[in-house]
C-alpha positions in Angstrom: 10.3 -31.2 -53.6 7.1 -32.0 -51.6 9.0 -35.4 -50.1 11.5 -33.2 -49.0 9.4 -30.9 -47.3 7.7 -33.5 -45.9 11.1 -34.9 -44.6 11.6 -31.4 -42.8 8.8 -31.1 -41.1 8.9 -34.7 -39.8 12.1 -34.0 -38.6 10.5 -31.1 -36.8 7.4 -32.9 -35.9 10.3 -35.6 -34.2 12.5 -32.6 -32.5 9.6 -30.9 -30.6 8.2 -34.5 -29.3 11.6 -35.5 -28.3 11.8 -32.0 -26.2 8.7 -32.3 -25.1 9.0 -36.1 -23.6 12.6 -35.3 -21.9 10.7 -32.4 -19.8 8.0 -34.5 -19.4 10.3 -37.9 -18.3 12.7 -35.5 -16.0 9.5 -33.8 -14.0 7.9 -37.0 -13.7 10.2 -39.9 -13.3 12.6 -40.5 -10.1 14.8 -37.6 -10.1 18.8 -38.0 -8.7 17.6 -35.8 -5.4 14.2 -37.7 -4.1 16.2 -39.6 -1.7 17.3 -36.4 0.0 13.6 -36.3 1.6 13.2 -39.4 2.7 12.3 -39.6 6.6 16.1 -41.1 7.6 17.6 -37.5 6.7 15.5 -35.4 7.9 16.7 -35.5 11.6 13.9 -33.4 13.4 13.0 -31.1 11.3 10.0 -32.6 9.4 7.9 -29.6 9.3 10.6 -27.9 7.3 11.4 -30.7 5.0 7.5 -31.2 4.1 7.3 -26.9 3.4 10.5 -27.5 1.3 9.1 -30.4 -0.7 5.6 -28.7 -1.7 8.0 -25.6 -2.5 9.7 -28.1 -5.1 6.1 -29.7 -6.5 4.3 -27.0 -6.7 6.9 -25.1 -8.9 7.7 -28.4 -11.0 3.8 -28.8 -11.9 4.1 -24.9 -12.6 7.2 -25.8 -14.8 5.6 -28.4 -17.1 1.9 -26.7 -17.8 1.0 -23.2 -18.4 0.3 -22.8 -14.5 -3.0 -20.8 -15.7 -0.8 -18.4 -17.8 -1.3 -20.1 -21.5 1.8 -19.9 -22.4 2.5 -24.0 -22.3 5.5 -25.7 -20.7 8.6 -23.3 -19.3 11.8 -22.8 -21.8 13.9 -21.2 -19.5 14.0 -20.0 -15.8 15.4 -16.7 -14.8 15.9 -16.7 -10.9 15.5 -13.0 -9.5 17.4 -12.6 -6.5 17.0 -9.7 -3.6 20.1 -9.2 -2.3 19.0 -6.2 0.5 17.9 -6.7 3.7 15.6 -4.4 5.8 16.6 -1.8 7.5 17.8 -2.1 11.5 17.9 -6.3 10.8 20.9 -7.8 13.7 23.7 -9.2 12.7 22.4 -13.1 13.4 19.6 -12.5 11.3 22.0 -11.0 8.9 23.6 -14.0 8.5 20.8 -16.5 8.4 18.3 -14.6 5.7 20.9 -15.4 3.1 21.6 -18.5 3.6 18.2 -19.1 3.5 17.9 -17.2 0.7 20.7 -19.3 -0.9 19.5 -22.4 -0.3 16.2 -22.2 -1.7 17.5 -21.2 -5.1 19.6 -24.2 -5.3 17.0 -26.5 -3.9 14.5 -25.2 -6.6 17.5 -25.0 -9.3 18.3 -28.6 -8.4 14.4 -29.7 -8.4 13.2 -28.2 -11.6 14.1 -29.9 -15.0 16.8 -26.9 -15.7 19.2 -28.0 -18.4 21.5 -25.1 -21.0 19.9 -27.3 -24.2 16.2 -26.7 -23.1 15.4 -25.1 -19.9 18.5 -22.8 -19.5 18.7 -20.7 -16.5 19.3 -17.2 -15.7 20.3 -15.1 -12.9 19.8 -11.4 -11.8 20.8 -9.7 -8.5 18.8 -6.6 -7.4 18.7 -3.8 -4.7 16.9 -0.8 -3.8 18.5 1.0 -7.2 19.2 -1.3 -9.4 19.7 -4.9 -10.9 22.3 -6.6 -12.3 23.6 -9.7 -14.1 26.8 -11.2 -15.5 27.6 -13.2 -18.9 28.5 -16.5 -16.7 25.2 -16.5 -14.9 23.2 -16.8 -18.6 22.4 -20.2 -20.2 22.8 -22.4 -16.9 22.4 -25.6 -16.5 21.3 -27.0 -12.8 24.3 -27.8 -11.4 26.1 -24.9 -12.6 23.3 -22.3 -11.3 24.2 -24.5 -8.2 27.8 -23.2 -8.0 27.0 -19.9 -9.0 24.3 -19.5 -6.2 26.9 -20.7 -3.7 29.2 -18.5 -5.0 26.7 -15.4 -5.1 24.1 -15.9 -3.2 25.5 -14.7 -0.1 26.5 -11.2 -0.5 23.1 -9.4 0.6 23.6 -6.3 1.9 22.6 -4.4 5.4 20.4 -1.4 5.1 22.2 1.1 7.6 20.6 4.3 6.9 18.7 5.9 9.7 16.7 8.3 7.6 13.0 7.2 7.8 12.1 8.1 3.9 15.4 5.2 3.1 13.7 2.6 6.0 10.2 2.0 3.9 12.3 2.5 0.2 10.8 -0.8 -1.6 13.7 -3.2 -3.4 13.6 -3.0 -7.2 12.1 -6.4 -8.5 10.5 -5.0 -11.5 13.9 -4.0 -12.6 14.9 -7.3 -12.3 12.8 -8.1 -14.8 13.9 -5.9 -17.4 17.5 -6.7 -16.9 16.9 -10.0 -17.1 15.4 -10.1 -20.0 17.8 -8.6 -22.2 20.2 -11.1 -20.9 18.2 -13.3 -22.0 17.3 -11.7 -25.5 21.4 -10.8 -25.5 22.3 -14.8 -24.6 22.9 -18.0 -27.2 20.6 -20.1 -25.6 17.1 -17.9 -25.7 15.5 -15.5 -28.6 12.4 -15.2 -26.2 11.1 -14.6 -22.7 7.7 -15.7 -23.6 7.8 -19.2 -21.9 10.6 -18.6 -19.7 9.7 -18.9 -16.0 10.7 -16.2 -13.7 10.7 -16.8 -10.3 11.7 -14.1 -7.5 13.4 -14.6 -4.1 12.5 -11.9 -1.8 13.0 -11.0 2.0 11.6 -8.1 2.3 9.2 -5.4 0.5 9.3 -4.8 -3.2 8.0 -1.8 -5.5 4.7 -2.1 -6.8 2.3 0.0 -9.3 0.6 1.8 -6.8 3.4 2.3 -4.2 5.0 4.7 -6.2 3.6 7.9 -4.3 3.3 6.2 -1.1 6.8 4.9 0.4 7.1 8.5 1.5 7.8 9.8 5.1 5.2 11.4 7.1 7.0 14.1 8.5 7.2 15.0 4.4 3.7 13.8 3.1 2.6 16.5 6.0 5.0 19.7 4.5 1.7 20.2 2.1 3.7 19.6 -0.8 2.0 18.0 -4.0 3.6 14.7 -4.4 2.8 14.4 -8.4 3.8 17.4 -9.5 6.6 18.0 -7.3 8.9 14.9 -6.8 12.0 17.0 -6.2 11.3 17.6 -2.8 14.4 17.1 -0.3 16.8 17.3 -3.3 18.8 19.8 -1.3 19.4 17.0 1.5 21.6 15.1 -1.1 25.1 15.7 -2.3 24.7 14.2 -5.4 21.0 14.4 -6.9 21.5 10.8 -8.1 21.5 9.9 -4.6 18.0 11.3 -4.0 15.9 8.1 -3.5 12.8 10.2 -4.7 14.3 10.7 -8.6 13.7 7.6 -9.9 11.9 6.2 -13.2 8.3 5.6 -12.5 6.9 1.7 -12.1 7.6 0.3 -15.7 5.6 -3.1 -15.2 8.6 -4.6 -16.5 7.7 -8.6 -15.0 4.2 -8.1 -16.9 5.6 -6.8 -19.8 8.6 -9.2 -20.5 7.4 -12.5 -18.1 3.7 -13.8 -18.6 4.8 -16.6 -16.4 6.0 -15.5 -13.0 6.3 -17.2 -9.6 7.7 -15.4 -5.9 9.1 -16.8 -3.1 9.1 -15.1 0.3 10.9 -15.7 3.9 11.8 -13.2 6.9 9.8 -10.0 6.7 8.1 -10.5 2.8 4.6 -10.2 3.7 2.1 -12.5 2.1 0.2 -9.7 1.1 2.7 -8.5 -1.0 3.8 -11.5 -2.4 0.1 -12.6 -3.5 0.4 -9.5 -5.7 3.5 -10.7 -8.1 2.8 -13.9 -8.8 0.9 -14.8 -12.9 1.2 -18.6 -12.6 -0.9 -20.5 -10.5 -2.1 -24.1 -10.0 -5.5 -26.2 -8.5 -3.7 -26.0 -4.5 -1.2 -23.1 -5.0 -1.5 -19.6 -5.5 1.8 -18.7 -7.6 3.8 -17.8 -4.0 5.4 -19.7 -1.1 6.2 -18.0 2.3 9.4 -19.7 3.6 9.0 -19.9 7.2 12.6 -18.0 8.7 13.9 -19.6 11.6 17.3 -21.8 13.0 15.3 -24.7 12.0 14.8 -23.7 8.6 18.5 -22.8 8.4 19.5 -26.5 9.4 17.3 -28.0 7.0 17.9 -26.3 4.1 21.4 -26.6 4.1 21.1 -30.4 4.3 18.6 -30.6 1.3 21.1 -28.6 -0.9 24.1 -30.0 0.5 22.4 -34.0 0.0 21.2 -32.8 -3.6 24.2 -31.0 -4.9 26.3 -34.8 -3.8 23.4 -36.9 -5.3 23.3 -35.0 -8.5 26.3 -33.0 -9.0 29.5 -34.5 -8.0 30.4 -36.9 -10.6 29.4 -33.7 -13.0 32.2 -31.3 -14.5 31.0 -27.8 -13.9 32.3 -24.8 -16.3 31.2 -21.7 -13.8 34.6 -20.6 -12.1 34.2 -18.2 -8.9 35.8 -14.7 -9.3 36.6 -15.1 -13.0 36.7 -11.9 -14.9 34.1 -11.0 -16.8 31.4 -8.7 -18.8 28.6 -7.6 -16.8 25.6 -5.8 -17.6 23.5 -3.4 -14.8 20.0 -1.8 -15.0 19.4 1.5 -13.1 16.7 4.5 -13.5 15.6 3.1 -17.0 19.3 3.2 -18.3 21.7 0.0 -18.8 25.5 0.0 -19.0 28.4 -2.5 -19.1 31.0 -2.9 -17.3 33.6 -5.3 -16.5 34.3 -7.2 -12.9 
């Protein structure tokens, strides 16, 4: 009886070491995508490809320590994706942001040591409302979060409204965090979001704690009505009360709750004060964010780094995502989830 128990836990002993050195070999050793950075591809945009590659290090240190947050090496990675854009942004910049956007999840995607067996990824699209996630975006491997993020990466969404209360309305990453935990607590490939890694990609402004009470219009903060105690105001200017941007579940702390180990990335108007305020992992050189600069430049370049690492690493893969398959679906909004099929 005690040999076999001693057989168990060698066997155990043998499974966690094995784990642990395949994480360990893939963050360290010569990965299928290196060659995408060397000097002959980078054309002339060298400033880009060196912010791009200490985007890539700093998260794959993050990925294989606790990153200051003691929760050891990452199981998982949930990306958390803003798909708004600020209000009154032109239709060039409409079209570059994404891509941007896009790119950088594949690039990091790619770059980190994300396989369904031990690092399994996860993604979740959010707005100004809500957030959102669907069962073929659970338990990725690399190549197919690739696909997925070029199949859903681009469909970000214009701010139009012209009333000023909508303009400064914050984009719901803390949502993100609850949804995407229970698709991870829902999925085969994780019981657990305690080591998973969740790392946002944000444009813009997000909701905080304290800026509950103080995305709020001037024009209304100065009617003399008491903001705490009265969050009904301007009810009557919406047809349906759901609408009312104003009724919505007070900050949850969702990303601390569910994620001790969270990163952000910025670009366009994300402001670095803002991002410096998300982030629990850190390293020695690196703060837990990365502002992306947004530019043509940055355009060019990231679209050759994914394209180069999606050939080097992908194309003699079989992928199993399949774009605009039907589906179950699962979205967070005002403290309440629902299903619903695509």
């Amino acid at each position: 009886m005690v040999g076999r128990w001693a057989q168990s836990m060698d066997a155990k002993v043998l499974l966690i070491g094995i784990f642990l050195l395949s994480v360990a070999h893939l963050a360290s050793s010569s990965d299928c995508w290196e060659s995408c950075f060397i000097d002959e591809e980078r054309s002339l945009d060298h400033a880009e490809y060196e912010q791009i590659m200490g985007l890539v290090q700093s998260f794959k240190k993050a990925m294989i320590t606790d990153a200051n947050t003691g929760t050891g090496t990452s199981n998982g990675t949930a990306l958390l994706f803003d798909t708004t854009l600020p209000t009154g942004t032109d239709r060039m910049d409409a079209e570059i942001i994404p891509s941007i956007q896009k790119r950088i999840g594949q690039i990091l995607t790619l770059s980190l040591p994300m396989l369904s067996n031990f690092n399994p990824g996860f993604l979740v699209k959010y707005d100004r409302d809500s957030a959102w996630t669907c069962d073929d975006w659970k338990c990725l491997g690399r190549c197919e979060m690739f696909d997925v993020l070029e199949n859903e990466g681009s469909s970000s969404l214009v701010s139009t409204e012209s009333n000023e209360a909508f303009a400064t309305a914050s984009d719901n990453l803390d949502g993100s965090c609850e949804m995407a935990s229970q698709a991870a607590l829902s999925s085969t490939c994780a019981g657990s979001t305690h080591n998973i890694f969740a790392v946002a990609i944000v444009n813009s402004n997000f909701k905080k704690a304290e800026s509950d009470y103080t995305q709020l219009d001037d024009t209304l903060l100065s009617s003399g009505l008491d903001i705490l105690n009265e969050m009904d105001f301007g009810s009557h200017l919406f047809d349906d009360e759901s609408d009312n941007p104003f009724l919505t579940e007070e900050f949850n702390f969702y990303c601390d709750k569910h994620f001790p180990k969270k990163a952000v990335i910025g670009t366009y108007s994300a402001a670095e004060r803002d991002l410096a305020e998300f982030p629990s992992a850190s390293t020695l050189n690196w703060p837990g964010y990365t502002q992306i600069t947004y530019s043509s430049g940055m355009k060019r370049a990231t679209d050759r780094i994914a394209s180069c690492m999606s050939t080097k690493c992908c194309s003699n893969r079989q992928t199993t995502y399949q774009p605009n398959a039907s589906g179950s679906c699962s979205r967070f909004t005002k403290g309440q989830s629902h299903s619903y099929f695509r």
